[in-house]
Backbone bond lengths (Angstrom), bond angles and torsions (degrees), N, CA, C in turn:
res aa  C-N    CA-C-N  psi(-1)  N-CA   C-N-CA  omega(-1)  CA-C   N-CA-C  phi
1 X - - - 1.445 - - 1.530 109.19 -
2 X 1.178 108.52 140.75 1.517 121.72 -172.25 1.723 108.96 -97.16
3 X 1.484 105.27 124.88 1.296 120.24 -177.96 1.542 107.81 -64.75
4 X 1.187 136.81 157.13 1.397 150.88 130.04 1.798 113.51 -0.05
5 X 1.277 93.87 -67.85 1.553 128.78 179.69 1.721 97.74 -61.92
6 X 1.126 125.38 -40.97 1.351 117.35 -176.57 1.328 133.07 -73.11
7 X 1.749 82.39 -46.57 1.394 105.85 177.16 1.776 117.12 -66.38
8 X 1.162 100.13 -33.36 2.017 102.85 155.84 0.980 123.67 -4.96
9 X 2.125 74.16 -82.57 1.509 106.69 -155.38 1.440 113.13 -74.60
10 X 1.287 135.03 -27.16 1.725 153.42 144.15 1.750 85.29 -15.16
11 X 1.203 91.93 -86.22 1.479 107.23 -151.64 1.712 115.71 -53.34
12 X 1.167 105.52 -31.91 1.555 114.16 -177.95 1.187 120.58 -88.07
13 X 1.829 111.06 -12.10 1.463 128.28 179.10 1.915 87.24 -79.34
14 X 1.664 113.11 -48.84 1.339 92.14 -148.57 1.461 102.68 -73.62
15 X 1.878 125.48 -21.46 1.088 130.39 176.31 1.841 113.68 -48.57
16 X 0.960 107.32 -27.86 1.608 126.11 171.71 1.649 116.92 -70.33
17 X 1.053 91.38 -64.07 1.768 99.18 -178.57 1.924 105.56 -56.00
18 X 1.634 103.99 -50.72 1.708 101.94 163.11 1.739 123.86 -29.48
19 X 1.702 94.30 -64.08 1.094 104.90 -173.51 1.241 134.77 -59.13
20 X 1.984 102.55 -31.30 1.536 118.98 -174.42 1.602 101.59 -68.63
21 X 1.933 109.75 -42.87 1.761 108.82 -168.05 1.556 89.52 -74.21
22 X 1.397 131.89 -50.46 1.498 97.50 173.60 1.552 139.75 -27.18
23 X 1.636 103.84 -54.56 1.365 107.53 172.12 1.344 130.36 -62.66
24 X 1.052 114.80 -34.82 1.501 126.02 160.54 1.323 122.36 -52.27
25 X 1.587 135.47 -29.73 0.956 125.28 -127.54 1.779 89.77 -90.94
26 X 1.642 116.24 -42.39 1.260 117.24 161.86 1.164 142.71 -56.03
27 X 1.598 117.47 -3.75 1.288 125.54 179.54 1.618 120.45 -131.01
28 X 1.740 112.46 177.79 1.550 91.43 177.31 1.331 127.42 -84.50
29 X 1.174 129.13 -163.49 2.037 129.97 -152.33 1.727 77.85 -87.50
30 X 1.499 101.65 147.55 1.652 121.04 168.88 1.212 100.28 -121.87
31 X 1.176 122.79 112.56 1.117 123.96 158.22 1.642 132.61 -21.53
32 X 1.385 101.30 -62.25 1.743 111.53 165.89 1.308 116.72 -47.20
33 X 1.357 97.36 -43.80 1.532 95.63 -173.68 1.925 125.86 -60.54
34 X 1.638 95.83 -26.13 1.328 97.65 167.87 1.791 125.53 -62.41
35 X 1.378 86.69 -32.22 1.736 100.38 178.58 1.780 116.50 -62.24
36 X 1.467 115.02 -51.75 0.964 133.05 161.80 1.885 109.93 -46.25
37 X 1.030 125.20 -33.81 1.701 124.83 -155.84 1.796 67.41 -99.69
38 X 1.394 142.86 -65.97 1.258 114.06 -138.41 1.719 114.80 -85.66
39 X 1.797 82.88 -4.08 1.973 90.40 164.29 1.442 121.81 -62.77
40 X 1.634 92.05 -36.91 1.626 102.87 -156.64 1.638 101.44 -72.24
41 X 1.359 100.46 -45.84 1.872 113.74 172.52 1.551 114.57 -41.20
42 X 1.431 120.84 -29.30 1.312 125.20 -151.51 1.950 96.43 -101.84
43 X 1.366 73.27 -38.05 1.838 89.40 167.85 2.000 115.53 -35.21
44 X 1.943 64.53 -88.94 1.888 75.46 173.14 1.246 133.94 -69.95
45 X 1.688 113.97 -4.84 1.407 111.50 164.51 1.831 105.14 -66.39
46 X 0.987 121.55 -57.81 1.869 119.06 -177.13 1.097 101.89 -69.25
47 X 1.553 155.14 -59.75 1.264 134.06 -164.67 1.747 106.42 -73.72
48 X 0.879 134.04 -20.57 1.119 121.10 155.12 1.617 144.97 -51.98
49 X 1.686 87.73 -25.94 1.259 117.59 -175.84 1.899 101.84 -97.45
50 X 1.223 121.33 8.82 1.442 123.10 -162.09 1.449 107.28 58.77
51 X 1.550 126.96 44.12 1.489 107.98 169.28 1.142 108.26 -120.40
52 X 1.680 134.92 161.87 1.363 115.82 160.64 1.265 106.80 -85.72
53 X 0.999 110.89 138.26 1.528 131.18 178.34 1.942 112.34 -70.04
54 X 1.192 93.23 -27.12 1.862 89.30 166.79 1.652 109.22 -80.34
55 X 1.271 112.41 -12.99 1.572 100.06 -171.34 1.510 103.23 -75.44
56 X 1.454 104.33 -37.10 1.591 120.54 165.46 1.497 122.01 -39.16
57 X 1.314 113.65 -5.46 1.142 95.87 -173.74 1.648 99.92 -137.95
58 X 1.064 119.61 67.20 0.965 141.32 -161.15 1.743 124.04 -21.09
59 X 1.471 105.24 45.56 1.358 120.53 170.37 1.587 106.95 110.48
60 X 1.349 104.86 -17.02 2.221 100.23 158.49 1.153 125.29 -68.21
61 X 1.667 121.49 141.93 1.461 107.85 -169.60 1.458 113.66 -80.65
62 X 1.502 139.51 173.97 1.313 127.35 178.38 1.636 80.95 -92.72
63 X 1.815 127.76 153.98 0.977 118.79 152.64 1.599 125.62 -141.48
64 X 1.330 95.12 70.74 1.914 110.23 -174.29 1.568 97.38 -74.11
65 X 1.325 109.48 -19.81 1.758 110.87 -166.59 1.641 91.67 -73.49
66 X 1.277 117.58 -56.66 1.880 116.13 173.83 1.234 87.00 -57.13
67 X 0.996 141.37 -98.84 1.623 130.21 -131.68 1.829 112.02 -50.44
68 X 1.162 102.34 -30.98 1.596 112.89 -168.00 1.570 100.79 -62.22
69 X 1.494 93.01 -54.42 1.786 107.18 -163.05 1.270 104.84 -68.55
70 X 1.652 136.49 -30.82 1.325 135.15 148.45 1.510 135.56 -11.95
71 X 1.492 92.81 -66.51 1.455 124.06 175.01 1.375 140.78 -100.63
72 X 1.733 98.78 -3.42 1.761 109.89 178.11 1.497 91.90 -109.11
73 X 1.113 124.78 106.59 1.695 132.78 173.21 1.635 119.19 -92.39
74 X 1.522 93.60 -58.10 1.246 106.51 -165.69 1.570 121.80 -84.97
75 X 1.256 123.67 163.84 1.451 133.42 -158.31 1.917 96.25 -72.80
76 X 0.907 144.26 -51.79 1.442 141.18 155.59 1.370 121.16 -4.29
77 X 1.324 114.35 -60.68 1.736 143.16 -136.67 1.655 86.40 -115.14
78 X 1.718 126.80 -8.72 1.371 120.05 157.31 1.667 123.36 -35.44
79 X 1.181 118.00 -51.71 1.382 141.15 -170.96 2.093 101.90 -50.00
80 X 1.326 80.89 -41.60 1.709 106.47 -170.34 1.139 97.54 -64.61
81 X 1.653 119.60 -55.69 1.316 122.70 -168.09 1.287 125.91 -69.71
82 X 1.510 105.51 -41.73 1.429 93.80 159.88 1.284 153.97 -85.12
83 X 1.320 97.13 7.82 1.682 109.69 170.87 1.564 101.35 -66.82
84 X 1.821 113.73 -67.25 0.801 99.12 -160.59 1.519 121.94 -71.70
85 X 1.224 111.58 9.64 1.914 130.42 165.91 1.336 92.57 -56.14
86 X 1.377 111.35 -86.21 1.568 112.63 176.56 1.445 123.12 -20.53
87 X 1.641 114.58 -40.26 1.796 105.27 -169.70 1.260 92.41 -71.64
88 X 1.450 125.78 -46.45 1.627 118.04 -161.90 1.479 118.52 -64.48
89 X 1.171 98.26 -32.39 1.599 109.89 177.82 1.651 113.40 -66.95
90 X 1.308 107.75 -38.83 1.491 109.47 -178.13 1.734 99.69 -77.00
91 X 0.893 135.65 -25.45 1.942 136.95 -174.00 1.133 89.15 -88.15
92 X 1.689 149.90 -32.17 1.550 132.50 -178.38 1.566 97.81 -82.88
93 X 1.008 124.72 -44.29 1.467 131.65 157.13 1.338 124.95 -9.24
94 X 1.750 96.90 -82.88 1.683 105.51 167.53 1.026 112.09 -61.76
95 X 1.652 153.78 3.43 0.938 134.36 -165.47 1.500 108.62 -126.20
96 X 1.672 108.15 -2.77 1.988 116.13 167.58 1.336 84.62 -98.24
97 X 1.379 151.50 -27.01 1.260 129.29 -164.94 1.643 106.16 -106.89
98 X 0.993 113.36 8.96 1.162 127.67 165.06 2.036 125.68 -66.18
């Protein structure tokens, strides 16, 4: 059964992954960006499942927030940024209310 807390982070991961193939869809393949999409996937595969997805990873950090903030500069690609603000915020989240 899926927590409150999970179900969030599911949802705000997939609001992210929307947003990232949106941005993409006009331009060419970024490399990073694949890294970022297969974080976000891995995301909502365990919180969906009621897991935390950091426990999954057996003490490495996820880091789409570095890679993102690298490569999202401009005032446009805001939209981008803060979704995935939101995923990180909701995984530090589950993890004080934890």
């Amino acid at each position: 059964m899926t927590s409150k807390h999970h179900q969030a982070i599911h949802i705000s991961a997939q609001f992210a992954v929307d947003e990232l193939k949106n941005y993409l869809r006009d331009k060419e393949s970024f490399p990073w960006a694949l890294s970022v999409l297969k974080q976000l996937d891995f995301i909502i595969l365990h919180a969906r499942n009621g897991i935390d997805p950091a426990e999954k990873l057996e003490g490495r950090p996820f880091n789409f927030g570095i890679i993102a903030s690298r490569n999202l500069a401009s005032p446009e690609e805001l939209i981008l940024q803060d979704k995935l603000y939101q995923v990180s915020q909701l995984l530090i989240k589950l993890h004080t209310t934890s």
